[in-house]
Structure formats: C-alpha cells, structure tokens
N, C-alpha and C positions, 0 to 999 in steps of 0.2 A: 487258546481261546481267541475270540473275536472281539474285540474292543472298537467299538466307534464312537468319536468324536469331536461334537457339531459339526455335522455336515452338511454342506449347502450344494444345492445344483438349481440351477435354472437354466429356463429355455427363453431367452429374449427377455421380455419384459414379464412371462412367468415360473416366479420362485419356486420351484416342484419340494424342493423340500430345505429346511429353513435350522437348520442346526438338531441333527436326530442324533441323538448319545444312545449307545447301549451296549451290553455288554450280552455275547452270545457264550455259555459255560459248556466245556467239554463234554461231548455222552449224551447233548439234551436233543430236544425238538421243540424248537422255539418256532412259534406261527405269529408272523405279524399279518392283522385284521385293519380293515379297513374298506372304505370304499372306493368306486371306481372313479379313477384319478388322481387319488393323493399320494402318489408316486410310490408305490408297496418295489413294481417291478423296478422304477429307476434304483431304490435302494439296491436291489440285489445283485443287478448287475453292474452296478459302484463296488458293491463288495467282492465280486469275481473280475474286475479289472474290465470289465468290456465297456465302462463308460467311466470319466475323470470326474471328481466334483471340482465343484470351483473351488471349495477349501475346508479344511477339515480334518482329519483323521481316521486313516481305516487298519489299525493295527492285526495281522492275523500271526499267531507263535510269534510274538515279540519287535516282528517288523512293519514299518507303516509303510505300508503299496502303496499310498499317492505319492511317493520321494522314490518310487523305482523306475528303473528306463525298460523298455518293454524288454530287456531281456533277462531281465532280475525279476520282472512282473509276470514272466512268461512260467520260470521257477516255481512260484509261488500258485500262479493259475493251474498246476498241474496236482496241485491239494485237491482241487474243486472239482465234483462231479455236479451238472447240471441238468433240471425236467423240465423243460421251456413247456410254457402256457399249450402250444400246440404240437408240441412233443419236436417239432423240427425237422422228420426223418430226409433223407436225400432219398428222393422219389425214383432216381435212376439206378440206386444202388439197393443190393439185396437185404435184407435183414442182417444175414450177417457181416455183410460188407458196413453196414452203419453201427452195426454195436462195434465193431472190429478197427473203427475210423481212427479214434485217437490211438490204438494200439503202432496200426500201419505208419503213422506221420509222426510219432511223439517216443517210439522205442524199437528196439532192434532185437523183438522175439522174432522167433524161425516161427515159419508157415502152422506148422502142427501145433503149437506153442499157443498161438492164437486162435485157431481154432478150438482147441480144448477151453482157450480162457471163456470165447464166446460162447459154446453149449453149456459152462458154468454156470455162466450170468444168466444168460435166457432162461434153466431150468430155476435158478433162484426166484426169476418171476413167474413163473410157472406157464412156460412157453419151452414146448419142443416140436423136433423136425417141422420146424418152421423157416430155418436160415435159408432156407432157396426164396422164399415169398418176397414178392416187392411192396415195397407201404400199402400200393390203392386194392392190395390185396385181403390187407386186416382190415380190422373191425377198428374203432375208437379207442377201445379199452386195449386191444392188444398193440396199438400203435401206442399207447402211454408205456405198456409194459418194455413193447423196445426199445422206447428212450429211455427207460427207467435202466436195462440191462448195459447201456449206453453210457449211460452217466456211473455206474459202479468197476467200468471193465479196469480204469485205470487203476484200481484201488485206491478211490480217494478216501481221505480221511474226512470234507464234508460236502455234505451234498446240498444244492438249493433244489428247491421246487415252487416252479412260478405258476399256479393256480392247477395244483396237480388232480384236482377233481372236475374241474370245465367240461362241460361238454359232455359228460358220461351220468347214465341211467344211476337211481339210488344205488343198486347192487354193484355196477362195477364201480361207481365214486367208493363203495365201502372193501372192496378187494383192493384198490390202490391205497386207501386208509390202510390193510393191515397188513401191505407190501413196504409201506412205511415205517411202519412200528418194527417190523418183523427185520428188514435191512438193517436199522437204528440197534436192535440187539445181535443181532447177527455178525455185522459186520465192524460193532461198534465206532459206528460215528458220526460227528454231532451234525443233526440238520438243520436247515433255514427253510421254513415253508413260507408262501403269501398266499392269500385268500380271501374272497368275503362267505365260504359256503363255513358256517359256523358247526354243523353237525361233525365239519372232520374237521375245524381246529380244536375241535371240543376234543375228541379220540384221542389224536396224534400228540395233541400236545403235552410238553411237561411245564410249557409257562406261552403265554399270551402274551405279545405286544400290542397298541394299538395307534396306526399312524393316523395322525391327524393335522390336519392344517400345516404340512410340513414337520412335526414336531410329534415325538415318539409322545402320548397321553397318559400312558399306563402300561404298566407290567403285572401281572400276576400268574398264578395257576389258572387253571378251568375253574377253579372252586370257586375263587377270589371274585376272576371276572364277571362269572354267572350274579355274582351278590355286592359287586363292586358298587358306591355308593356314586362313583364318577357318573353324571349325568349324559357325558358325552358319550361312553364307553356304554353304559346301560342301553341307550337310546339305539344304538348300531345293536347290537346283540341282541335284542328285543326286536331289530324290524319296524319300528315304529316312527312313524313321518312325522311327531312331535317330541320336537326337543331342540338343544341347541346347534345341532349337525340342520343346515339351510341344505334341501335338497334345490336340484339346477331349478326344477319347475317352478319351486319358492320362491328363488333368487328370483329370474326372469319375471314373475308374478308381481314381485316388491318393486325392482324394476319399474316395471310397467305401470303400478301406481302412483310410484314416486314422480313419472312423467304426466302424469293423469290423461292415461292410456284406458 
C-alpha cells in the first residue's frame, strides 16, 4: 500500500499543499477531486518521485522514497506506471517506439520479446496495426490510449492518471473510464487517478479523496461523497459557485472591495 504522511511542498512563498495524510489500499481506484490548482498533480508526481516535498512521508510496500538516493528511488519508480494529463507521447518516435520506451532504457528483453509485449498492450487498449503511426497521426483518444499502453508495458503494479479524461468527447472520456476499470481488474493493480470531471471519479472509483486547501478534506465512496454532509466537498460535487470553496473571480472581487475598487 501507499501510506502518506503530512506532506508539504511549496513554491516560494506558495504552500501547494500543507500536510496531506492518506492512505492508498491495494486493488483499489482511488480518485482524488478537486479543483484547479490545489496541487492534485503536485501530489502525484511527489508520489512517483519526479518532484521532493519539503517534508513528510511517502511510504510505498514499507519504504519511505523521500530518504531514498535516486538510485534506490529509481527501484521503486519502476512499480509505477504513469497517464500524464496530455498523454506526453515523443512526437519523433513511432507508437511503438513510445509504448516500447521504458522496455528499451529500463530492461534487456531481445527485439521480438518487445515487440510482442507492445502489440499485447496496445490490443489491451484496443488499438491495432497501429505501431508504424506517429503521435500527430492519432486522434486524442487514441493518443490517451498509447500512453495508457505506455504506462502498463512495464508491468507495473500502480498506475497514476493525471486527468485521464481532459480534452476528450463524452464517448471517448467514457471508453478510457472503462479502460480503467477493466486494467484495474485485469491486470490487478491499484490506481491513483486526479480530476475534477466528476462523471468518471463517480465510475472509476472505489473511494474518493478530496484535496482542498493543501489538506486532504475527505474520504469516502461515491455513495458517501454524492450524500457527504462536508459543505466543502458538497459544494465542488454539485458545481455550485456558493459555499465555502472562494472561486479566483470572488477572491479578486473581495479584493477589490476591500480596496474600495
């Protein structure tokens, strides 16, 4: 499992996030919600080692990565399969030269070896004789899907996804929803999603976090959170511009009166 905590990270003189505990349980699909800027993505990539906090704890199978040197972090990085916000693909390289990337840098399969792993993973997401294409080739959703193939080729044990429905039509946001689900039992292994499109933390998930103000707000099911009493948690899940969550426009507004602008 994944054990974090209080963790702090700032940039200058802003706190992104301010002592966040939790606790991620084997097998699940846990989606932390929130809005834009409350550091969802700094969390994630704290948890996969591509950023340090300034102090805290990030324990994953019994060891804490903030006390490791990058070659012990490097170890443990190779657990982690990741679906960056904009999928990331390397524009110069073929489809299957990017799902096939960590293979080539990271293990010492023969040629054939890897090719087979790659038309594995790509029919998993359901993409074939596609490995000659270049990124500006696909569509959006089948550029999610190669990172998705991407992020599983190592066999990791968990995967992150940094807002793995962005940018894609109702239909194919709901094909990467049950490319998720379907990997998650498949493959059995536990994921970390971030989001604020609430129709797929609703699907995907087996429990809800909610970052707020630096500080993790709440945990439950879908069931919990849809009927969650938390004002703040209601407020973000409902969509709704009153309540305790101060959108920028309000602040800047308050602001402005407070100057008697």
């Amino acid at each position: 499992m994944i054990q974090i905590r209080d963790l702090h990270k700032s940039y200058g003189e802003n706190e992104v996030l301010k002592g966040v505990n939790i606790d991620i349980m084997d097998g699940e699909i846990l989606t932390i919600i929130g809005g834009s800027g409350e550091g969802k993505t700094v969390l994630l990539k704290c948890m996969i080692g591509l950023i340090r906090p300034d102090r805290g704890e990030i324990i994953i199978d019994g060891t804490d990565i903030t006390k490791l040197g990058e070659r012990g972090l490097a170890q443990v990085q190779k657990k982690f399969g990741m679906l960056f916000q904009a999928s990331a693909l390397f524009d110069s390289m073929t489809v299957a030269e990017n799902v096939a990337f960590g293979l080539h840098n990271l293990t010492k399969l023969p040629g054939e070896q890897k090719k087979k792993v790659v038309t594995e993973k790509l029919n998993m997401v359901g993409l074939e004789a596609v490995e000659h294409l270049k990124p500006e080739e696909l569509s959006g959703g089948m550029k999610k899907r190669v990172a998705l193939a991407r992020a599983i080729a190592m066999g990791p044990k968990y995967i992150l996804y940094d807002e793995p429905t962005t940018g894609l039509d109702p239909i194919m946001a709901d094909v990467i929803n049950e490319l998720i689900i379907y990997l998650q039992k498949t493959l059995e292994i536990t994921s970390v999603a971030v989001t604020h499109d609430m129709v797929s933390a609703y699907k995907i998930s087996n429990r809800l976090a909610m970052l707020y103000d630096g500080k993790i707000e709440g945990v439950g099911t879908p069931d919990e959170i849809k009927h969650t009493e938390n004002q703040v948690i209601r407020q973000f899940v409902s969509g709704s511009g009153k309540g305790p969550i101060k959108t920028g426009v309000l602040k800047i507004r308050r602001q402005a009166e407070r100057k008697g602008i």
